[in-house]
N, C-alpha and C positions, 0 to 999 in steps of 0.2 A: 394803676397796674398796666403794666406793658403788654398787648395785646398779638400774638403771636402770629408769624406770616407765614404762609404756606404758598409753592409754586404748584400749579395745575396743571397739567398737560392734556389740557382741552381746552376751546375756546367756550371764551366766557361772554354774556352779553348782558347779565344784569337781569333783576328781578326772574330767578330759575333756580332749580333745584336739579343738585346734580347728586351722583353718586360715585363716589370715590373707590379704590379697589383694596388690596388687600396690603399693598406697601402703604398709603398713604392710612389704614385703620393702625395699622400696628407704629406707623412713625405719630401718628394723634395720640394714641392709646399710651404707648412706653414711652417718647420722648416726652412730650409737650404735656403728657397726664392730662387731654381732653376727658370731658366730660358731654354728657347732653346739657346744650344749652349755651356752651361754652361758646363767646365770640370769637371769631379768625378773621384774616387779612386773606384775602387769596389774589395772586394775580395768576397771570397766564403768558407774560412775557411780551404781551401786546403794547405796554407803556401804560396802563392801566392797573389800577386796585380795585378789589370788592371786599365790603364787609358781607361777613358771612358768619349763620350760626349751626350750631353742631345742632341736627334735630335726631338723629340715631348714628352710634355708632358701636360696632358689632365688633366680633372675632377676624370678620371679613369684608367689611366692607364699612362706610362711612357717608353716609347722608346731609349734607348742609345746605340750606336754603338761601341763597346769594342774592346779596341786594343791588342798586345801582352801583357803577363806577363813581369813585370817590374824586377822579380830579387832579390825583396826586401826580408829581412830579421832582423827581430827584435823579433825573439821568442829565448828564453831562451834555453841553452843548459842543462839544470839541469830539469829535470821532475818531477814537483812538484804536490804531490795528499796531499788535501786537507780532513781530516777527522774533520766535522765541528759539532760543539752538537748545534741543533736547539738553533735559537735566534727569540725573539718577530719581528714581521713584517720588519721595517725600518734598524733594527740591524741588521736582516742576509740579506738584500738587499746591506747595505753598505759591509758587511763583500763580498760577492760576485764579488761586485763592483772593489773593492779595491783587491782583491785577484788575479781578470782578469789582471788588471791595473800591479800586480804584477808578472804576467807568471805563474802562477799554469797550471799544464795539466789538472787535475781533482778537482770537489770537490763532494764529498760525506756525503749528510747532514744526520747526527746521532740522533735519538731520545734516547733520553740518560732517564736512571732514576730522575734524580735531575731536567730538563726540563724542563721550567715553560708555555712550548706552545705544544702543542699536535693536531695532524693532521689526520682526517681519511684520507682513500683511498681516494676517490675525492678530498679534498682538496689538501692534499700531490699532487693530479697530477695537479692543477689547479696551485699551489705553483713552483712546478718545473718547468713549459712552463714560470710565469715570473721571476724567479732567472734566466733561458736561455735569456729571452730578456734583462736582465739587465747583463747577461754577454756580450751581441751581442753589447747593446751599449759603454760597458766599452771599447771593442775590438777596435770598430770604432772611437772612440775619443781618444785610445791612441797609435793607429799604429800596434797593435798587425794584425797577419794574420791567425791566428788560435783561435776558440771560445774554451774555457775549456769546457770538457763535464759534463755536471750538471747532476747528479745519481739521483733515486726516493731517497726519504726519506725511511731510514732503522736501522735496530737495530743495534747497534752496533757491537752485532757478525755478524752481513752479511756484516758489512764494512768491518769487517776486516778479512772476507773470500773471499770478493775481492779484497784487498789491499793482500791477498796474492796469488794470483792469477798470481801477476804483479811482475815485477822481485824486489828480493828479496831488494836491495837500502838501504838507512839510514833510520829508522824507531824512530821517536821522537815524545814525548807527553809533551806539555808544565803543568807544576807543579808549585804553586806557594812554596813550600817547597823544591825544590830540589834546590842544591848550588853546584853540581858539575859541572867539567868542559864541554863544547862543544864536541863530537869526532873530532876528529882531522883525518881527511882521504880525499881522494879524490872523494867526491859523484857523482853521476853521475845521481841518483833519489833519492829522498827523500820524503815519507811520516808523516807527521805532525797532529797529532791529539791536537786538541782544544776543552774544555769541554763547560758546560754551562756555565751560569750564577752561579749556585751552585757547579759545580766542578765533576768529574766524580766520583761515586759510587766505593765502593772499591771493592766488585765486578769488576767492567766495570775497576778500574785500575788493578786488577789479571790478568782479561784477556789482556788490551794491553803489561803486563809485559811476559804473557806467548809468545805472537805472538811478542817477542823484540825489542818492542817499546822502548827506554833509557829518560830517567827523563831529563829536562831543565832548565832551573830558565827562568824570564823573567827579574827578576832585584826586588828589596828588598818592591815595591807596588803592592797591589791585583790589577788587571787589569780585564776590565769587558769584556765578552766573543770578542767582537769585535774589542776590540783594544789589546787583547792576541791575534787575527790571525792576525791580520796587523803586530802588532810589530813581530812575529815567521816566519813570512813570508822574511821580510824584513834582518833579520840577517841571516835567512836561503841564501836568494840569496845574500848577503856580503859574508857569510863563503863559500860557493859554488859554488855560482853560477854567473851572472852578473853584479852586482852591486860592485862598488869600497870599 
């Protein structure tokens, strides 16, 4: 029987008993149909697992007694940042989703000229705590032990003055015009920028051309922003990184 995994937002050190609060009883209690006694997976995002057992769990709150770290490891040795051009609601939730599921370290959502969703302040931060919960769940259903850090929404020159920030790595922007070949090298990070819906501005492509970003094709069909990061994602970790 498949033993279910749960993320903690506390630090975990192994043989301790913690208590859990009122979201983490009711997602034990309704999703997962805990019980007392019931075994869990916890990690805490640290790179680390714990086995853990349910010893009380309430209306409100949820007690499990946490054993050593298990050892485990399933994070990607390729450090993937994620340059994302805003997508409508459900679209950058999958694209997030699928991204986590994929090992990216980072993503960093781009308000791009071409854009077809725009976000104030409040919203942008209302937007990024659930792209974070919908990375925490991707984490927890697929074994991952580390959450990618989700960025505020920003222009694309502030991505990509964080993206250089970060050690210098393979730098690619998927193009549906571009037909040359992959680099051929031994990456070790790789940053990947993905437009909109409308495709980045030429402007906005000067500048990833000046911070040397290199051109990609994705294959001879227009692909719509969400399934350009999944499929860029996916070849990226074949030519790279984990994937056969």
């Amino acid at each position: 029987m498949r033993i279910s995994r749960l993320y903690v937002d506390q630090p975990l050190t192994g043989a301790q008993t913690i208590e859990l609060g009122v979201d983490a009883a009711n997602y034990l209690g309704r999703a997962l149909r805990a019980r007392r006694g019931d075994a869990l997976i916890l990690f805490d995002g640290s790179g680390s697992e714990f086995h853990a057992v349910v010893t009380a769990l309430e209306r409100r709150r949820v007690t499990l007694d946490v054993g050593e770290a298990t050892g485990a490891s399933r994070e990607s040795t390729l450090r993937i940042s994620l340059l994302q051009g805003l997508a409508r609601g459900e679209r950058m939730d999958y694209v997030v989703q699928k991204a986590t599921e994929l090992g990216v370290t980072s993503i960093l959502p781009v308000q791009t000229e071409f854009a077809q969703v725009s976000l104030s302040d409040e919203r942008s931060t209302r937007r990024r705590d659930h792209w974070r919960g919908v990375a925490i769940a991707a984490a927890q259903q697929s074994g991952r032990t580390r959450v990618p850090s989700i960025h505020d929404v920003q222009t694309l020159a502030s991505a990509l003055a964080v993206s250089s920030t970060e050690d210098e790595g393979l730098r690619l922007v998927a193009d549906t015009q571009s037909h040359g070949a992959w680099p051929v090298c031994d990456a070790s990070r790789v940053t990947i920028a993905i437009g909109p819906e409308g495709g980045f501005s030429d402007t906005e492509r000067a500048a990833l051309d000046a911070h040397g970003f290199a051109a990609i094709g994705l294959g001879p069909r227009v692909l719509r922003t969400e399934t350009a990061a999944i499929t860029a994602l996916t070849l990226i970790q074949c030519r790279y990184g984990d994937l056969p």
